[in-house]
N, C-alpha and C positions, 0 to 999 in steps of 0.2 A: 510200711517200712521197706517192704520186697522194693517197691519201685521204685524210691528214693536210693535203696541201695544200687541197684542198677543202674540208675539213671551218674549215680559217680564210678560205679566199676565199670562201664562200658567204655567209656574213653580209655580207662587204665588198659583192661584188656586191648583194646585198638592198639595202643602205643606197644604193649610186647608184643603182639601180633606182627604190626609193621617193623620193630626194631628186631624181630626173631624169627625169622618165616623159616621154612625148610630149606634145609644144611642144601648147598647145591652141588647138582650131580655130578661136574667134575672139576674140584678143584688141583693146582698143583700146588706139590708142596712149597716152592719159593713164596707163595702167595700167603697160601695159609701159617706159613711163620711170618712174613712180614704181618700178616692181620692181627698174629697172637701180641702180635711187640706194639702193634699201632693201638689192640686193645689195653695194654698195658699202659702206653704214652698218656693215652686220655681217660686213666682214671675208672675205668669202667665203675668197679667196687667203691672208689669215693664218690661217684655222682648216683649211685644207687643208694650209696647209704646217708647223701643229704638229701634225698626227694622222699625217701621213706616217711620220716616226722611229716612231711606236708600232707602225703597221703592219708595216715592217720588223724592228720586233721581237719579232713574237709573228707572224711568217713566218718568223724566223730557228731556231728549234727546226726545227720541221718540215724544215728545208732543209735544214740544215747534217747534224742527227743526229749532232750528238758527233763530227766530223769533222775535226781541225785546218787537213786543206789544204782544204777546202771552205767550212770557215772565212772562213779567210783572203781567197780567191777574192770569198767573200760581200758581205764587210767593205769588201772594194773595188769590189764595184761596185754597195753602195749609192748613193752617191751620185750616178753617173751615170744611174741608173733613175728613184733620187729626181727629178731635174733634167728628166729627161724626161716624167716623168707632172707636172711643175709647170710645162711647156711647157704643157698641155693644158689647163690651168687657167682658162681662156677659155671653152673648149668645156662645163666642168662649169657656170661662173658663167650662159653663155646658158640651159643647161636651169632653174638654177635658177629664174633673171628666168622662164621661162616658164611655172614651180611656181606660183610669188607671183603672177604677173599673172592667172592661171589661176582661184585662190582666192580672192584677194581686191581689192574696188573699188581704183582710183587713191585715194580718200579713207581708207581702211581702211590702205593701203598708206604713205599720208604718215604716219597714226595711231603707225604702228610704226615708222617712220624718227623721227617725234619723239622717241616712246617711248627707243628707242638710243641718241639723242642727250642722252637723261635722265643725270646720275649712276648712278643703279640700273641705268638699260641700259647705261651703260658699263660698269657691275661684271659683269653677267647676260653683257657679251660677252668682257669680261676671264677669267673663270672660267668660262666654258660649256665647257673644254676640260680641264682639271680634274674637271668637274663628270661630263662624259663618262666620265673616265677610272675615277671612284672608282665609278660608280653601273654600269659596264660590268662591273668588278671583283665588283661584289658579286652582279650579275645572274646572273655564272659562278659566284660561288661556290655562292651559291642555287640552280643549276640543276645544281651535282655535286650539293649535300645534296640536295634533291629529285625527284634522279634514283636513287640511291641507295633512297632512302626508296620510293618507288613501287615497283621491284623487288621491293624484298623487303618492299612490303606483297600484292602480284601474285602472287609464288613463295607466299606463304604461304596467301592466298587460294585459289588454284587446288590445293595441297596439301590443304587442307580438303575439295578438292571429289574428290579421292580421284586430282588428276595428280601422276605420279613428274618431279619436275623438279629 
């Protein structure tokens, strides 16, 4: 169970890793308000709290294992877990603002709050979670066929080279 668990927390971890890295060492303040209003535009706390459920459900294999009472157990204390990591949700939005303030100028940073505030960025923000979810999907799928495929272009190659494998 340890390395099934891991093997879905690692990515999780990766992604706040790279979407939170350390606050950088000097931001100015124009910046840093434009990042807080740019994390604002884009939902931070609604795209954390629709990817939540997905999390807990491709955690839910790996935990439960065909389990009925573990199941059950599960099922209920999602959403107290849920509730608790969207307590924190603060703590993700600061790292973010200091992603954005980090990258890009106070003017660069209005550019993209306009941008969101477009039609298009409204759709781009409306369906960025969607958008995740089909293009994550097919990532994995591409990455069984592909893993596959390597194998046993690898076993065949090294066969060739006269290894018993």
């Amino acid at each position: 169970m340890r390395l099934s668990f891991a093997r879905i927390a690692a990515p999780l971890v990766l992604a706040l890793l790279l979407i939170a890295p350390v606050r950088a060492q000097s931001v100015d303040a124009d910046s840093e308000a434009a990042a807080k209003e740019l994390v604002a535009t884009i939902k931070v706390s609604d795209q954390f709290r629709t990817l939540l459920p997905l999390i807990f459900q491709q955690l839910k294999p790996m935990i439960v294992q065909n389990r009925p009472e573990v199941e059950r157990d599960y099922d209920a204390l999602v959403p107290v877990v849920q509730d608790k990591m969207m307590a924190r949700i603060a703590e993700l939005e600061g790292s973010i603002v200091a992603v954005y303030a980090g990258n890009f100028s106070a003017a660069e940073l209005r550019d993209l709050i306009a941008f969101y505030k477009t039609p298009t960025g409204q759709k781009l923000l409306e369906k960025t979670p969607l958008i995740a979810q089909q293009t994550l999907a097919l990532g994995r799928k591409f990455g069984e066929v592909a893993g596959v495929e390597a194998q046993h272009e690898m076993v065949d190659e090294l066969r060739k080279k006269g290894h018993s494998i």
